[in-house]
Wavefront OBJ file of the C-alpha trace (Angstrom):
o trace
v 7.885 -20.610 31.536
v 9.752 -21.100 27.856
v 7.522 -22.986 25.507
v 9.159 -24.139 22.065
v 7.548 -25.836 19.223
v 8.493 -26.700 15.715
v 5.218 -25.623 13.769
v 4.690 -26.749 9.684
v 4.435 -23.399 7.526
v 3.480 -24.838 4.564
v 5.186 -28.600 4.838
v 7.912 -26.624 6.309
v 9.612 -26.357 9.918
v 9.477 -22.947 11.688
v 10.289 -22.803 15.655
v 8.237 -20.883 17.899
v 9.408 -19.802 20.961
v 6.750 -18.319 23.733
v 7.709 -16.904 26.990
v 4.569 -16.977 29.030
v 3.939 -13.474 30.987
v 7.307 -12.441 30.939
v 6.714 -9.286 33.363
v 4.537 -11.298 36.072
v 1.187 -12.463 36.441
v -1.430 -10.874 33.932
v 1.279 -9.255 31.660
v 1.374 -10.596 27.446
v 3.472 -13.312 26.445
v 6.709 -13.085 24.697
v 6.265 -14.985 21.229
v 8.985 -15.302 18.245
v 8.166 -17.681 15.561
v 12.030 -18.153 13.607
v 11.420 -18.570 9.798
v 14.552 -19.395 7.809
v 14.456 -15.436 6.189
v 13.233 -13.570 9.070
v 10.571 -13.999 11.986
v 7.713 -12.939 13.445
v 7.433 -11.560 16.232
v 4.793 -10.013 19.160
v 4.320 -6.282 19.983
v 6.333 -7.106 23.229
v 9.616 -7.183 20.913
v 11.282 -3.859 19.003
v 10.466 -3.390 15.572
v 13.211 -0.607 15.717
v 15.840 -2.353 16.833
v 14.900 -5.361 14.047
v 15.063 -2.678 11.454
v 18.270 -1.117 12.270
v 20.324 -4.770 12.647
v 18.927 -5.435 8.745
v 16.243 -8.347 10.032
v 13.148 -9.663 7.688
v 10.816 -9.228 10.492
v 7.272 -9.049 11.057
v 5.008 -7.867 13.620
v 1.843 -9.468 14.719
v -0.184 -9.557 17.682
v -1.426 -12.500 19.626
v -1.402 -14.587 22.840
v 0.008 -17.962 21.156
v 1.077 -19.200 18.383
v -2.492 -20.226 16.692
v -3.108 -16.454 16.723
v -0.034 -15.307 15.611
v -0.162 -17.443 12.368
v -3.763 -16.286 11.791
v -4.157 -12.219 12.709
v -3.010 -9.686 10.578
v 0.491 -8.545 10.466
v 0.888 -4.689 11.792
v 4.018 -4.006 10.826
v 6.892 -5.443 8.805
v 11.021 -3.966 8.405
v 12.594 -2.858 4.644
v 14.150 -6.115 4.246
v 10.908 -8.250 4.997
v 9.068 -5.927 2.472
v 11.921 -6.797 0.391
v 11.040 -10.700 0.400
v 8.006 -9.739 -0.739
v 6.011 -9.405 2.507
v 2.948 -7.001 2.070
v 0.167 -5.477 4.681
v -2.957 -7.196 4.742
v -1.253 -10.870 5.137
v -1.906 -12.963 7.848
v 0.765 -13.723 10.173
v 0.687 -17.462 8.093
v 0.860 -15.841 4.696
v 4.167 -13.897 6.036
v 5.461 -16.953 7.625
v 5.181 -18.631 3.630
v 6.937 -16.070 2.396
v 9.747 -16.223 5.503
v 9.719 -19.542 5.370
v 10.672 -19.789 1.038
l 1 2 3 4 5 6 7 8 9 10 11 12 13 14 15 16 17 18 19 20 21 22 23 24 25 26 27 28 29 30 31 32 33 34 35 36 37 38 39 40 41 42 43 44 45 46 47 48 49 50 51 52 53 54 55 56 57 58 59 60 61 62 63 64 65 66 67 68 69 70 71 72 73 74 75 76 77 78 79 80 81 82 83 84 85 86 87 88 89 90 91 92 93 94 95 96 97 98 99 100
């Protein structure tokens, strides 16, 4: 099942997309929150392939979207750094910064 929700980063929209265990029963969701610079995204997504296409992208873990705004990020590409993304934010404090 596709769940998508406009979420408020800051007084602004973002759209989160979650595909709910994605390779059967038991198995991580799928979750992309779509900034207007960049995204996050979940571990089940390639930070590789986001850094060779150029994308602002973040990585954070979590099962929804409440824990993907609040963990810490794990990983981020050049051009996210770029914006001004650094490690120890929150998946909310990168959104911000996506989100500008």
């Amino acid at each position: 099942m596709v769940e998508i929700e406009q979420l408020n980063i800051d007084g602004r929209a973002a759209q989160g997309t979650l595909i709910r265990e994605p390779g059967g029963l038991g198995h991580p969701n799928m979750i992309v929150v779509e900034c207007k610079n960049g995204y996050l995204m979940c571990g089940y997504l390639n930070m590789e392939a986001a850094e060779k296409f150029g994308d602002a992208a973040v990585l954070v873990g979590g099962a929804d979207f409440e824990a993907i705004l609040s963990n810490p990020i794990k990983g981020m590409t050049k051009a996210a750094e770029a914006l001004g993304i650094k490690t120890g934010m929150t998946g909310l404090e990168a959104a911000k910064v996506l989100n500008a």
